[in-house]
C-alpha positions in Angstrom: 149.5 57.0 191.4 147.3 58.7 188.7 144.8 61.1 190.1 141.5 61.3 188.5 140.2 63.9 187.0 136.0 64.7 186.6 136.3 67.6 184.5 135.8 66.6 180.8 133.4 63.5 182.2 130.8 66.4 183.6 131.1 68.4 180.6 130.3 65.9 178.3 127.6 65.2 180.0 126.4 68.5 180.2 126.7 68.5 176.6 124.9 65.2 176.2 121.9 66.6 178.2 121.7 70.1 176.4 121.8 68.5 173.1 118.5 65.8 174.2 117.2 69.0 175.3 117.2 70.7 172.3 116.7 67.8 170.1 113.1 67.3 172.3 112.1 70.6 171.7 112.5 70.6 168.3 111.0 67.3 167.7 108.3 68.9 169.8 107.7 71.7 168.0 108.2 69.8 164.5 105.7 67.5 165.6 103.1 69.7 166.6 103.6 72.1 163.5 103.1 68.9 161.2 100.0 67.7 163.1 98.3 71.4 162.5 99.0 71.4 159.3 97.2 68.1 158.7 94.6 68.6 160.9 94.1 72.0 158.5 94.7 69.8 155.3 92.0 67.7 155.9 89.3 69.8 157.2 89.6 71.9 154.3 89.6 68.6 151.8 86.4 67.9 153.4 85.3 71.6 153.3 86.0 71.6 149.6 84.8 68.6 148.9 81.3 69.2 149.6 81.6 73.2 147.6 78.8 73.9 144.9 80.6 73.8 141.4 79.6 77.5 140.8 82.1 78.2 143.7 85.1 76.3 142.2 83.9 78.7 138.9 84.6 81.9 141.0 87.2 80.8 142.9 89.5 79.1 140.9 90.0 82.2 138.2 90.4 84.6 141.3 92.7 82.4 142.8 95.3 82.3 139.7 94.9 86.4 139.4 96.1 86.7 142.5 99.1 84.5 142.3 99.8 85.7 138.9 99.6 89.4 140.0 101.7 88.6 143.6 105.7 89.0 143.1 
């Protein structure tokens, strides 16, 4: 008679598990990153939106010295 063996069955499950486990945080982390990022993006939209056009004057030339003087 064949004995039956639970070995491999537990560790592929074990394997099953950790992977979901990893693949929630991640999605977690992902998700919350993306969802701060356009929470930011659209608060400064409407933060920019309503800027005096003196300030896009000033800003805009400081803006391009400082990435053209960066590395």
């Amino acid at each position: 008679m064949r004995s039956i063996r639970f070995v491999e069955p537990v560790v592929m499950l074990a394997t099953v598990a950790q992977w979901l486990i990893l693949a929630t945080l991640t999605g977690t982390l992902v998700g919350a990153g993306t969802s701060l990022f356009l929470h930011t993006l659209f608060f400064m939209t409407h933060t920019t939106a309503t800027a005096p056009v003196w300030l896009y004057m000033l800003l805009l030339p400081l803006g391009g010295l400082v990435l053209g003087i960066s590395p």
